[in-house]
C-alpha positions in Angstrom: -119.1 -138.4 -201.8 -119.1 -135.3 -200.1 -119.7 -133.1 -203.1 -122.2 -135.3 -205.0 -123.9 -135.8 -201.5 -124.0 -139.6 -201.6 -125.9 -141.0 -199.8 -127.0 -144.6 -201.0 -124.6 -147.1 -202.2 -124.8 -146.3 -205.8 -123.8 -143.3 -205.4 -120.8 -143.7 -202.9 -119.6 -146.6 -205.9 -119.9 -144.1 -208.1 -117.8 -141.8 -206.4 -115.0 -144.0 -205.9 -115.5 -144.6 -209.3 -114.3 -141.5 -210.6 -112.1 -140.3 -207.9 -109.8 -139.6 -211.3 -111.8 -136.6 -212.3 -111.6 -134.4 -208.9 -108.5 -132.3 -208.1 -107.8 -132.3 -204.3 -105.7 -130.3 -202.2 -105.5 -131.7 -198.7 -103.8 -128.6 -196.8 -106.6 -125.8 -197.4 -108.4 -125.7 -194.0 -111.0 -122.9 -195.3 -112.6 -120.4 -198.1 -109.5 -118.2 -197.3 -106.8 -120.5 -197.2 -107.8 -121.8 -200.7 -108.7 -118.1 -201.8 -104.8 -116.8 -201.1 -103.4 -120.3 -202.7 -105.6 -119.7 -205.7 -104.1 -116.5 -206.4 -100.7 -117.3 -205.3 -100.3 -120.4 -208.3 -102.7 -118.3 -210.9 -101.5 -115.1 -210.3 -99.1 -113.9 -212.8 -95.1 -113.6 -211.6 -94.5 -110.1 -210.6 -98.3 -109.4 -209.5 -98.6 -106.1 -207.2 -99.7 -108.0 -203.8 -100.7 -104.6 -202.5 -103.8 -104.3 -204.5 -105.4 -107.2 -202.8 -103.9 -106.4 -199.4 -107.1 -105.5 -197.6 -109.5 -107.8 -200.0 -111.4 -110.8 -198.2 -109.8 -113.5 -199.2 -113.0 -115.8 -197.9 -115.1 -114.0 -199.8 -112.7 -114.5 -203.1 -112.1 -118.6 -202.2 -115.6 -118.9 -201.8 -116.2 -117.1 -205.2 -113.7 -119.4 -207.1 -114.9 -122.6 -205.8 -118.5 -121.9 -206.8 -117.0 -121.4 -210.4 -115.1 -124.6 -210.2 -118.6 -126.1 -208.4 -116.3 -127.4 -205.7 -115.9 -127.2 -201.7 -113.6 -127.0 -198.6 -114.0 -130.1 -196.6 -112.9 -131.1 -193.5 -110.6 -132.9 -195.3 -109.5 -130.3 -197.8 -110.5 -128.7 -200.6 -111.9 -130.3 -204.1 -112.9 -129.3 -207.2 -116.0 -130.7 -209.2 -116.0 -133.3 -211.4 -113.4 -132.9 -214.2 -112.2 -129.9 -213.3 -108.6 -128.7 -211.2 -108.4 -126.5 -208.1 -105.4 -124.1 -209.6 -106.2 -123.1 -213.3 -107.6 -119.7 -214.5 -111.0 -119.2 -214.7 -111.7 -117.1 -218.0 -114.8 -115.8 -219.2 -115.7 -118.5 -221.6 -115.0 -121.3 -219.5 -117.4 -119.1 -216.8 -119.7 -119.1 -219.9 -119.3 -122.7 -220.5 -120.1 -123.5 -216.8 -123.1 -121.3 -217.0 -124.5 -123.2 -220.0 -123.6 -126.4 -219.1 -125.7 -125.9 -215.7 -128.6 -124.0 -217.4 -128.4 -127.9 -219.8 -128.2 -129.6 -216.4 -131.3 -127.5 -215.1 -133.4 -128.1 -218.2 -132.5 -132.1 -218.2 -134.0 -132.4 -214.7 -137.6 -130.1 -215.7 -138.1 -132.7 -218.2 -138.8 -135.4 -216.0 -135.6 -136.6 -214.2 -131.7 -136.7 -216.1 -131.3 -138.4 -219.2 
């Protein structure tokens, strides 16, 4: 409910509704907790953890979430709807995304969602 920023009943039903489609992970406390988690289960085997030593992991948590269009909670960390916390983001699913929202963004100029 949290991410779709329920608010009315409808909604919250709705939520519960599809509780299936949402990947949660319930011990990330923060951007850079999920940020160093991300890239510990996408990272490749062998990766060279001293190029990242002094990156900000926040930053890079934050970054991935907004790719996945999901959030840290207070309760943990969730993806959006149909998508999972721990897969590789590759350029054309970041293309997909894109275009998918642009569709999302047009939908709601033309007079509500249809």
């Amino acid at each position: 409910m949290e991410i779709l920023n329920a608010e009315v009943t409808g909604e919250a039903l709705d939520a519960i509704d599809s509780l299936n489609e949402y990947d949660f992970d319930p011990l990330v406390q923060d951007e850079s907790q999920f940020g160093k988690a991300y890239a510990c289960r996408v990272f490749p085997t062998g990766f060279d953890w001293n190029i990242i030593e002094g990156c900000d992991m926040h930053d890079f948590g934050q970054a991935v979430l907004r790719k996945k269009h999901g959030v840290v909670t207070e309760y943990g960390a969730l993806s959006g709807r149909g998508d999972k916390l721990y897969t590789v983001l590759t350029p054309k699913q970041e293309q997909e995304l894109e275009d998918e929202a642009e569709s999302e963004d047009e939908d709601m100029g033309m007079g509500g969602m249809t």
